[in-house]
Z-matrix of the N, CA and C atoms (Angstrom, degrees):
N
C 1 1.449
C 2 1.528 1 110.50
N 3 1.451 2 120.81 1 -54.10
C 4 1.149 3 129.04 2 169.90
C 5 1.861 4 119.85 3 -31.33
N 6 1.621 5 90.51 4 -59.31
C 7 1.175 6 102.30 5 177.50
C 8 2.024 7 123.38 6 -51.26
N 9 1.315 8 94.44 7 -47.49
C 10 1.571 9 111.85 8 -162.76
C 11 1.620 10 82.60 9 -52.80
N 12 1.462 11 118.72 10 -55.73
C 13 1.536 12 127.78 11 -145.38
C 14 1.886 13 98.41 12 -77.22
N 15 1.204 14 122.60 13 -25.48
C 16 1.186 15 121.01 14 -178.52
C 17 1.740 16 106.59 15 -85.43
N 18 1.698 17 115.94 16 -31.90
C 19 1.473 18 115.66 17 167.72
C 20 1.377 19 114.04 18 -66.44
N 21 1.381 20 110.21 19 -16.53
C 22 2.045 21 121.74 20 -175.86
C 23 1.271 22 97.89 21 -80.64
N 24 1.347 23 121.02 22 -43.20
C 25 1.513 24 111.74 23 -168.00
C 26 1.582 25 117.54 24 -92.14
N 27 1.806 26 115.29 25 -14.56
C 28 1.229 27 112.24 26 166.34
C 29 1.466 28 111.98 27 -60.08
N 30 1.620 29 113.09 28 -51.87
C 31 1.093 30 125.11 29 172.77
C 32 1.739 31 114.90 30 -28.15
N 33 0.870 32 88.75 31 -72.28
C 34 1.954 33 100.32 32 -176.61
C 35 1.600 34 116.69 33 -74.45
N 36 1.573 35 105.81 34 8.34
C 37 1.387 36 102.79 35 171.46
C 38 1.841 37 107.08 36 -95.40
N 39 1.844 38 96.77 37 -41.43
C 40 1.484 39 100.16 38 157.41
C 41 1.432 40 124.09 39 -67.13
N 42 0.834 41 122.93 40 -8.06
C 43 1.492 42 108.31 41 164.69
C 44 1.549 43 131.83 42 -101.05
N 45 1.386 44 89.18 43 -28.53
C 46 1.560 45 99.29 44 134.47
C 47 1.587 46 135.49 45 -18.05
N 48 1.011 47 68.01 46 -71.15
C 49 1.861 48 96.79 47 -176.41
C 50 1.712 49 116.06 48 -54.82
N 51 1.493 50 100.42 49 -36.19
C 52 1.555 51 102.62 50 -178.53
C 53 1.778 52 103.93 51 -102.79
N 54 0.991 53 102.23 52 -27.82
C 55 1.917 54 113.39 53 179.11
C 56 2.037 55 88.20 54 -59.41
N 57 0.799 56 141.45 55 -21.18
C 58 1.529 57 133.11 56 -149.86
C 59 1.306 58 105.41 57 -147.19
N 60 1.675 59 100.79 58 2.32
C 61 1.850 60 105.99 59 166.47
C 62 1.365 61 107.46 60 42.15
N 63 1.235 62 114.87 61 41.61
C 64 1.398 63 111.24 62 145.90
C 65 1.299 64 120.75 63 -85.39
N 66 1.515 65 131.80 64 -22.35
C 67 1.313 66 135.71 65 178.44
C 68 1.811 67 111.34 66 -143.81
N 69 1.138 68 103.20 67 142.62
C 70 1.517 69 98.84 68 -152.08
C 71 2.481 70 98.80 69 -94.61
N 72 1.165 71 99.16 70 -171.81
C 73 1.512 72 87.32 71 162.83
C 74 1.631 73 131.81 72 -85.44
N 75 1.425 74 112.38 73 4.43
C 76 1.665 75 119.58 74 148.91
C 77 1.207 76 107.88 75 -60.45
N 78 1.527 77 140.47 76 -20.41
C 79 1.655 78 117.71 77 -177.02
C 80 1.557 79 84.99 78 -84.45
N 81 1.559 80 133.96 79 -46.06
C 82 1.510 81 112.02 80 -151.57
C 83 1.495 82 95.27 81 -82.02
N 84 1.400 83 136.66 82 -9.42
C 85 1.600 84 123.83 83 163.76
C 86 1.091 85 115.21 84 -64.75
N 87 1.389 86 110.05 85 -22.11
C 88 1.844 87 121.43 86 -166.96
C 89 1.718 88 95.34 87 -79.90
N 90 1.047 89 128.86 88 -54.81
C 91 1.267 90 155.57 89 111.91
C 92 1.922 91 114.69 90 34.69
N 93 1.060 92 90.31 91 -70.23
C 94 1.350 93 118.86 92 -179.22
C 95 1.707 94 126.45 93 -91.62
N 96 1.490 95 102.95 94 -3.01
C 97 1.242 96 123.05 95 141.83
C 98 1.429 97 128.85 96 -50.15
N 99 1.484 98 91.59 97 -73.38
C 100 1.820 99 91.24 98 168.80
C 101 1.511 100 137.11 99 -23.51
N 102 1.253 101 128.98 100 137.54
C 103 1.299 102 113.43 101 173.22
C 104 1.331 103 90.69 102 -152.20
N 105 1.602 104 127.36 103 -177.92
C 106 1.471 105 122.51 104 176.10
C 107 1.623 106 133.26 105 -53.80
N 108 1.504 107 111.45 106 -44.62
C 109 1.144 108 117.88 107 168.88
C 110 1.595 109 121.89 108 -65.42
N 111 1.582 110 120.10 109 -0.25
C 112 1.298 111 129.04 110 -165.93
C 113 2.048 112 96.40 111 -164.83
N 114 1.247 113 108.64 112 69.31
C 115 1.293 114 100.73 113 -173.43
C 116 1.763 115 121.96 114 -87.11
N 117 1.634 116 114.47 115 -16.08
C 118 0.912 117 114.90 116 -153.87
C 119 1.810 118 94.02 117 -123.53
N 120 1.218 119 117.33 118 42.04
C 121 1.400 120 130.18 119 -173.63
C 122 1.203 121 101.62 120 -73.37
N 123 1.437 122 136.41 121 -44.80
C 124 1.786 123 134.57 122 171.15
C 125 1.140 124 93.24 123 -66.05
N 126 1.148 125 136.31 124 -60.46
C 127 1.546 126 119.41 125 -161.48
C 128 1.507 127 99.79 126 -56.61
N 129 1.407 128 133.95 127 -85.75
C 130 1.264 129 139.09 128 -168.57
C 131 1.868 130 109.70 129 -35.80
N 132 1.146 131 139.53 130 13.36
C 133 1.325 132 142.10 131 -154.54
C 134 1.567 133 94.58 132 -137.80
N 135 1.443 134 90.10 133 -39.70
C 136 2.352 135 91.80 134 -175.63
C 137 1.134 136 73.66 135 -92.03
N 138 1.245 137 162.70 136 -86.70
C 139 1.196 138 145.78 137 -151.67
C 140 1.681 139 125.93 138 -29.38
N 141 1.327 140 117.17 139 -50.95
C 142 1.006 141 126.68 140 148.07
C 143 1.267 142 136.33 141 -46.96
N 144 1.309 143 103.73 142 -47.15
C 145 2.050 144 110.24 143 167.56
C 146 1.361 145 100.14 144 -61.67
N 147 1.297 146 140.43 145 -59.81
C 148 1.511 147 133.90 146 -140.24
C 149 1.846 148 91.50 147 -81.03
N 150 1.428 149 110.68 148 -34.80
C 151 1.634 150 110.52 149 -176.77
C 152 1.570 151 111.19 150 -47.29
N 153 1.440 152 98.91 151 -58.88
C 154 1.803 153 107.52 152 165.87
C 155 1.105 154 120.23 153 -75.94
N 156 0.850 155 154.83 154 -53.02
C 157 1.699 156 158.04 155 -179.19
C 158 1.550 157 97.91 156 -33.24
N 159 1.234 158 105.87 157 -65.24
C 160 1.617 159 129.55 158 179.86
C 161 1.513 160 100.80 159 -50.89
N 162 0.742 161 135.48 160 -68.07
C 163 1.381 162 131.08 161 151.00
C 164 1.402 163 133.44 162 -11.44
N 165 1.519 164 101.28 163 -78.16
C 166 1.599 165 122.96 164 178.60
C 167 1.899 166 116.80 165 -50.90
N 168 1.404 167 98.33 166 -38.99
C 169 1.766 168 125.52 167 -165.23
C 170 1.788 169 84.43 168 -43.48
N 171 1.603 170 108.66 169 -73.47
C 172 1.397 171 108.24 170 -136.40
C 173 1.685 172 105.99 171 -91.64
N 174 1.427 173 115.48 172 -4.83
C 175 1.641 174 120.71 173 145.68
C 176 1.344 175 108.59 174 -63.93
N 177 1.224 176 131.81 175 -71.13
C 178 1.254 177 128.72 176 172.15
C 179 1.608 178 123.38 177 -13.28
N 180 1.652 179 114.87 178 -59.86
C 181 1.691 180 146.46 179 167.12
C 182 1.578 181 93.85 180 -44.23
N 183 1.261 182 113.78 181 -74.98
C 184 1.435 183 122.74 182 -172.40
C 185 1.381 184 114.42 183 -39.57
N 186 1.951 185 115.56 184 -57.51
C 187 1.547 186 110.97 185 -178.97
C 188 1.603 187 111.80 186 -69.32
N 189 1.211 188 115.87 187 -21.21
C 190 1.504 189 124.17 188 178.15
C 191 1.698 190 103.25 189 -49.72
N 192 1.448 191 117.84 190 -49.78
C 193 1.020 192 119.40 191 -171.56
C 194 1.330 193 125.71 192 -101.62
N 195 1.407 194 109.76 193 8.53
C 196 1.484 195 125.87 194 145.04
C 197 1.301 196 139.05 195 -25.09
N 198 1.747 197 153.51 196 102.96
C 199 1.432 198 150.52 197 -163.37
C 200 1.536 199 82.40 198 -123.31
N 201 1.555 200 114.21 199 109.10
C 202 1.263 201 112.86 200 -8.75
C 203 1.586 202 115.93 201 -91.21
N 204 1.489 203 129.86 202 -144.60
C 205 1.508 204 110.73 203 -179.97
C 206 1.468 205 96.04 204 -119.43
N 207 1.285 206 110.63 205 138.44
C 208 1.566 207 102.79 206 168.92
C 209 1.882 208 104.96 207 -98.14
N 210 1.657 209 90.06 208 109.64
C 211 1.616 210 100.49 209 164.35
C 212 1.620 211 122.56 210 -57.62
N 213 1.049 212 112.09 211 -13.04
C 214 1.415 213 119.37 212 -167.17
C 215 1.449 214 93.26 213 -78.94
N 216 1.579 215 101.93 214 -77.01
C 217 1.536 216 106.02 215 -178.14
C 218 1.376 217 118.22 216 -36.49
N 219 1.103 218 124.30 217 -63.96
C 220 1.778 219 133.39 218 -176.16
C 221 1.375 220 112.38 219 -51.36
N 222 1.676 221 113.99 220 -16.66
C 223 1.082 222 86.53 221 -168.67
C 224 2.123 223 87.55 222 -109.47
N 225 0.776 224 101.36 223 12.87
C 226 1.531 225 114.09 224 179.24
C 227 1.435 226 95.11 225 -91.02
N 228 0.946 227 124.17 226 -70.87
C 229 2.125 228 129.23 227 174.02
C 230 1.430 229 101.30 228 -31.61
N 231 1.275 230 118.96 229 -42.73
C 232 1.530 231 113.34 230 -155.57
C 233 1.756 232 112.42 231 -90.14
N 234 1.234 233 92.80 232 -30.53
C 235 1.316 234 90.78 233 -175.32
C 236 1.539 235 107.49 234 -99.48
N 237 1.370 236 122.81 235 13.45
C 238 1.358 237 124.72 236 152.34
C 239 1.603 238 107.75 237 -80.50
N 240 1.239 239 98.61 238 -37.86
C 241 1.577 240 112.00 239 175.11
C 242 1.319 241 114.91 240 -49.04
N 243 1.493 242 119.21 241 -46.79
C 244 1.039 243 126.41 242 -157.08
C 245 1.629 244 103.54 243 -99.44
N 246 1.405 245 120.56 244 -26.56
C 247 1.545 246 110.08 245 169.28
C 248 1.894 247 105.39 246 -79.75
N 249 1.340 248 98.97 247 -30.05
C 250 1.844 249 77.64 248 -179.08
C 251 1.835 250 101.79 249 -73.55
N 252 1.301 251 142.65 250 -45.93
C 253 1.149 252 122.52 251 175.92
C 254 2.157 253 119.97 252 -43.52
N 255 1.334 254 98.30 253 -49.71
C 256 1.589 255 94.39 254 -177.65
C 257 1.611 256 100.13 255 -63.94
N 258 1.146 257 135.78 256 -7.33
C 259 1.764 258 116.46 257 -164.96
C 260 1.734 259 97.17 258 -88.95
N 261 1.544 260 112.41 259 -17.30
C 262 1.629 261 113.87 260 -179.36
C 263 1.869 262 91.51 261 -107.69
N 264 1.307 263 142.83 262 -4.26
C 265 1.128 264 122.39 263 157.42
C 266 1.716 265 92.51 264 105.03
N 267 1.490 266 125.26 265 16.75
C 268 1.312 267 103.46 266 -153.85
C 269 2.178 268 91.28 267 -101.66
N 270 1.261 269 107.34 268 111.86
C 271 1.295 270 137.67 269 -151.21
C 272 1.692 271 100.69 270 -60.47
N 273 1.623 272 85.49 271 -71.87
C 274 1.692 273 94.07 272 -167.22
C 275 1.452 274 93.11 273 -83.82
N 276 1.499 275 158.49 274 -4.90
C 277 1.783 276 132.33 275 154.54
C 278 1.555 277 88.33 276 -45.17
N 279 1.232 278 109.90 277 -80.56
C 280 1.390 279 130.93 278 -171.49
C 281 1.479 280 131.03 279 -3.53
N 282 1.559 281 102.05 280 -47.46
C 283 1.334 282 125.28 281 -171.70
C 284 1.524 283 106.73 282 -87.85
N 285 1.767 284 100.34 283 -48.21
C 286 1.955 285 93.23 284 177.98
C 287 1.297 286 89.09 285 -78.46
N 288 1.400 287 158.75 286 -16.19
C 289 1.248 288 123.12 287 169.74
C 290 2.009 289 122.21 288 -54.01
N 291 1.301 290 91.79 289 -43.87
C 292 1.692 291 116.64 290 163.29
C 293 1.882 292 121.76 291 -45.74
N 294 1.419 293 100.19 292 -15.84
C 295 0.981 294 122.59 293 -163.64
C 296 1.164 295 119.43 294 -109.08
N 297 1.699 296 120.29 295 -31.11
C 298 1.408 297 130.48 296 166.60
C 299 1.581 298 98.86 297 -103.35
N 300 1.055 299 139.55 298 -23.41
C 301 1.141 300 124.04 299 147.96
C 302 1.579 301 146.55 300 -51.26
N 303 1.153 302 105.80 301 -32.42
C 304 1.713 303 130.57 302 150.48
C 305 2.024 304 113.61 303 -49.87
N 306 1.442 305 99.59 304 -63.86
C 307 0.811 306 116.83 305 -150.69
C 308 2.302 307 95.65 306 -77.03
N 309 1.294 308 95.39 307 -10.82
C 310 1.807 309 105.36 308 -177.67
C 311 1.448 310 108.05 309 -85.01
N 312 1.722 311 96.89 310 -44.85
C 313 1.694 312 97.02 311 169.40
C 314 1.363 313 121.96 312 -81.83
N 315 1.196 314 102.90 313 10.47
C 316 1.997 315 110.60 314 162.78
C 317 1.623 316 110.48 315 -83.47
N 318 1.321 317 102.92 316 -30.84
C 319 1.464 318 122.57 317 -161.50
C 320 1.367 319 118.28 318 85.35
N 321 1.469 320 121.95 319 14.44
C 322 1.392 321 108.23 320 176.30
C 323 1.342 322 106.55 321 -105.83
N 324 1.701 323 85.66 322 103.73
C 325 1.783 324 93.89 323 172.85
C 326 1.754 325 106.36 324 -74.93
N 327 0.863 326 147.77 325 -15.18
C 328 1.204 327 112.00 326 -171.77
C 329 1.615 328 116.47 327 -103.15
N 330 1.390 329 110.88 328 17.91
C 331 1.627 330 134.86 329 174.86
C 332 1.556 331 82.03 330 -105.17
N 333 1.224 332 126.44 331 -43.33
C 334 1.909 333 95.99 332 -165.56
C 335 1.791 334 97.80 333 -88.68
N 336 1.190 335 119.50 334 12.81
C 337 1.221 336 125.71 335 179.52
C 338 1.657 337 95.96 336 -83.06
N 339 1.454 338 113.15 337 -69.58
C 340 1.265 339 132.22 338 -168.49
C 341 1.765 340 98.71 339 -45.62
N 342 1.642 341 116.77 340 -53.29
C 343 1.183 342 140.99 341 -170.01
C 344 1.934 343 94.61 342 -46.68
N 345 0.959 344 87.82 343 -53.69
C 346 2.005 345 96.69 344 -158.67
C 347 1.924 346 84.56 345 -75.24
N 348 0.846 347 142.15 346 -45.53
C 349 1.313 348 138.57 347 171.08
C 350 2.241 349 101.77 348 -33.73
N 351 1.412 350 104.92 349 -41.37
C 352 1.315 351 92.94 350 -167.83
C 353 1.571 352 110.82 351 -109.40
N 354 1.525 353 108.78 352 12.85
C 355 1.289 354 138.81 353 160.22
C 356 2.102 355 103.96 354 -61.15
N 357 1.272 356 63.75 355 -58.39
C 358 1.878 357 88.23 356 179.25
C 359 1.465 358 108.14 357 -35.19
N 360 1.289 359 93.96 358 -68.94
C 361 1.301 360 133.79 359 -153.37
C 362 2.089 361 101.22 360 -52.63
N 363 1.436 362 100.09 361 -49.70
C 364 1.498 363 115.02 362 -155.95
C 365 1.730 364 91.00 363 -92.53
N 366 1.013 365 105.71 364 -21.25
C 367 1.870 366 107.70 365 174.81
C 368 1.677 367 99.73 366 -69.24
N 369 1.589 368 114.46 367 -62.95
C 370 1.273 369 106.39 368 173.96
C 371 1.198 370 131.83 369 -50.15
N 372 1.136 371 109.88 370 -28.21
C 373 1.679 372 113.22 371 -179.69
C 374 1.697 373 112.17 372 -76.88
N 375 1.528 374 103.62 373 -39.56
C 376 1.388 375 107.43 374 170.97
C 377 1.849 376 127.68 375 -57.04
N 378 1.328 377 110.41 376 -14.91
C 379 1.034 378 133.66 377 -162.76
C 380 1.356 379 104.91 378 -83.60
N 381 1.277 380 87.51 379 -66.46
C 382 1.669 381 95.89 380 175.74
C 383 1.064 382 124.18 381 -83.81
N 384 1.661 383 143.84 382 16.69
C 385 0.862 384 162.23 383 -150.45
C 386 1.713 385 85.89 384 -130.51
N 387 1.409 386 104.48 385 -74.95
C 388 1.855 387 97.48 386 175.57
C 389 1.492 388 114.48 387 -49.14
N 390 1.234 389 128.56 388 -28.07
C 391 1.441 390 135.63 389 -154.15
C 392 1.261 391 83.38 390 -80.44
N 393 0.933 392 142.87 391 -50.65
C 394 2.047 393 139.17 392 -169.99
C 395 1.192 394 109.83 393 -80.85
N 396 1.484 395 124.34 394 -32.61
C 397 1.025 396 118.85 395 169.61
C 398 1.643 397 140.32 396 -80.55
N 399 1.891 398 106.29 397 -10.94
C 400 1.003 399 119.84 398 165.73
C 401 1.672 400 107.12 399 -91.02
N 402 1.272 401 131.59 400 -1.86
C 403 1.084 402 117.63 401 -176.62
C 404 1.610 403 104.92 402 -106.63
N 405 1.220 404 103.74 403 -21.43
C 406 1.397 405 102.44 404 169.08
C 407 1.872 406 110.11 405 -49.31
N 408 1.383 407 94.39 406 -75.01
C 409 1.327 408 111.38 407 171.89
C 410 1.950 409 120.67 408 -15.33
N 411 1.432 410 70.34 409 -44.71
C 412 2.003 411 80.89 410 179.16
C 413 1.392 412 122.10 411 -77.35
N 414 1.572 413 97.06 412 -29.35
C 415 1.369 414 102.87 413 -176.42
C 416 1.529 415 117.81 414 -81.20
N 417 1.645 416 107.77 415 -20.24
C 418 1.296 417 116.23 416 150.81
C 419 1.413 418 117.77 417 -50.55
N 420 0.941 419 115.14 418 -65.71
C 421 1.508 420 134.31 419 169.35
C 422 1.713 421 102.95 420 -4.33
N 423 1.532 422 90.83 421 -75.10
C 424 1.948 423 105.10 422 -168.26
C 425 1.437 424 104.21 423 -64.18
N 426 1.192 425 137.17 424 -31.06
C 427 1.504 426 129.60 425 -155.55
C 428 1.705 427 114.44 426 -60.37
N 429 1.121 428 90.41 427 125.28
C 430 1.932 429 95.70 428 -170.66
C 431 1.363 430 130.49 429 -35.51
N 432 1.591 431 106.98 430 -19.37
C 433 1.412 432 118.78 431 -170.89
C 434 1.768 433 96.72 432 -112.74
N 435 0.975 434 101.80 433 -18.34
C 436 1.711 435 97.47 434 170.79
C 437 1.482 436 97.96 435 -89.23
N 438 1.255 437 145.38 436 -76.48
C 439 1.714 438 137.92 437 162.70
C 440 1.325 439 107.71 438 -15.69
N 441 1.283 440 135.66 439 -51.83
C 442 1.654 441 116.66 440 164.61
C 443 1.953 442 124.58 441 -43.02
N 444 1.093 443 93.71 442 -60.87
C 445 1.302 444 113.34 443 -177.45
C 446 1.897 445 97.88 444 -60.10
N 447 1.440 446 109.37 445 -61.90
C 448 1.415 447 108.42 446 -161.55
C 449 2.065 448 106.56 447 -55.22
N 450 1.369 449 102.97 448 -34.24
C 451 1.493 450 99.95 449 176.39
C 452 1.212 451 136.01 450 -81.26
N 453 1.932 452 108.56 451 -18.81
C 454 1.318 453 111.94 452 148.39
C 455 1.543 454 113.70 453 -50.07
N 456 1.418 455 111.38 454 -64.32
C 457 1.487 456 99.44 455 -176.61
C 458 1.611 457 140.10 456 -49.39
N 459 1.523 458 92.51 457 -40.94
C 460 1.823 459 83.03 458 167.31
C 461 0.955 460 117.42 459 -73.80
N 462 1.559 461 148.07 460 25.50
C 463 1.257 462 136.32 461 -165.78
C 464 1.401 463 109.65 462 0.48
N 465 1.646 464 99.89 463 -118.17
C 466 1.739 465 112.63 464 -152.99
C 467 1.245 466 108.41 465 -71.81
N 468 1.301 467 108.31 466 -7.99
C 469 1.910 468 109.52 467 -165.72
C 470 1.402 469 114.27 468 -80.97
N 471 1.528 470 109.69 469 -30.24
C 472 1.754 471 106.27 470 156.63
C 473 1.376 472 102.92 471 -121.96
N 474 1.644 473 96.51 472 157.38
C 475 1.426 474 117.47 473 174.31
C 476 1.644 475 119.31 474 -60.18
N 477 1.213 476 112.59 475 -33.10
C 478 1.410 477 112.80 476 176.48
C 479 1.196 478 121.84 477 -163.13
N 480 1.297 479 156.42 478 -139.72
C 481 1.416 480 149.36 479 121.33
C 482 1.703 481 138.92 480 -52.11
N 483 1.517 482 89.63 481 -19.44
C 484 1.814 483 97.52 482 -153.42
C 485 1.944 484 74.05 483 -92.56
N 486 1.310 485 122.32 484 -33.13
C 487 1.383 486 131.40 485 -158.24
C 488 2.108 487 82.69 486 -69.25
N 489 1.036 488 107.32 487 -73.03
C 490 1.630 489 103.69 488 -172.08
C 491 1.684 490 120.00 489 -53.51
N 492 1.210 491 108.71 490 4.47
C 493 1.646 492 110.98 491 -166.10
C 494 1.175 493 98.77 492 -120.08
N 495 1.943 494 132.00 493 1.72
C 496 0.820 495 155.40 494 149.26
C 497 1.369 496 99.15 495 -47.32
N 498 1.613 497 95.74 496 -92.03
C 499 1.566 498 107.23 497 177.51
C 500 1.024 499 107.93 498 -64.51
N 501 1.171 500 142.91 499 11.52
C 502 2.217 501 108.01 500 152.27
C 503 1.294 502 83.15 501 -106.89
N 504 0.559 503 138.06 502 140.52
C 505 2.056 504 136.27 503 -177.34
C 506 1.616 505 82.45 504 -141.17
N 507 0.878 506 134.25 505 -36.79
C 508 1.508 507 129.52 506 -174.77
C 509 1.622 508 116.86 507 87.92
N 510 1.460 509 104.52 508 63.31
C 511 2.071 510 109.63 509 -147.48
C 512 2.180 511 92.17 510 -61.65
N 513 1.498 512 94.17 511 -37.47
C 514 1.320 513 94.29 512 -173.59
C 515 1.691 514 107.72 513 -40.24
N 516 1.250 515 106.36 514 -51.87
C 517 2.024 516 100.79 515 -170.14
C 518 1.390 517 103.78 516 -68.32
N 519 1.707 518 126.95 517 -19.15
C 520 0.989 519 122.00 518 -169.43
C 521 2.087 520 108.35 519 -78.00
N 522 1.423 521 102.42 520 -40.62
C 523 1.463 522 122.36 521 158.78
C 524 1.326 523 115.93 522 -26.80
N 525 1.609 524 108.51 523 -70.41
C 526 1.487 525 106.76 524 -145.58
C 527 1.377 526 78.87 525 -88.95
């Protein structure tokens, strides 16, 4: 029972996610990568985005507030910004990135100032939005009647369960 209701609510957390265009259908292709021998392929991919992103965000802040500003650079940051958010599907970074970028080739820096403020804003939310949702996932993972099932399936390829729960360790929750 436990189980069904925790697969109901992953369910409706991803759909969530696209009902409210916070994440587009590149995360559920990303998604749909996974298979047993490679289960945690979305996770390891947002893991990777948030490592750089997290990174990129507060250089980005810094050249923003640059005298003078180099347009070149910012707009080089951003649109790295903006292809690593679309490769995980993540909708609304995406869009206020689209948004302070618009607003740079207007020349009004202090609207793409305001803009990257809600850049901020939709990264954090995405974060923690994945952060519950990858731990859900995990916590599926452990449940006694899912560990039955999950160790039939890997047969020979892992040694046991505790050996595969190793490897999904879930690095993303360990990250943020």
């Amino acid at each position: 029972m436990e189980n069904r209701s925790l697969r109901e609510q992953i369910a409706a957390m991803r759909q969530s996610f696209l009902d409210e265009e916070i994440l587009d259908t590149q995360f559920i292709q990303l998604e749909e990568l996974s298979d047993k021998d490679e289960p945690s392929i979305a996770e390891e991919v947002v893991t990777l985005y948030f490592r750089e992103t997290t990174e990129l965000l507060p250089t980005l802040e810094e050249d923003m507030k640059a005298i003078p500003i180099d347009f070149p650079k910012l707009d080089r940051i951003l649109h790295r910004l903006k292809g690593n958010s679309a490769s995980i599907g993540a909708n609304k970074v995406r869009n206020e990135i689209n948004n302070t970028m618009a607003l740079l080739e207007e020349g009004n820096v202090e609207g793409a100032k305001a803009a990257f403020e809600q850049v901020r804003k939709e990264h954090e939310t995405l974060k923690a939005k994945l952060e519950t949702y990858f731990q859900a996932l995990l916590t599926q993972l452990r449940l006694p009647s899912e560990a039955v099932a999950l160790k039939l399936e890997i047969g020979a390829g892992m040694k046991d369960l505790a050996s595969h729960q190793a490897y999904y360790s879930c690095p993303m929750i360990n990250y943020i």
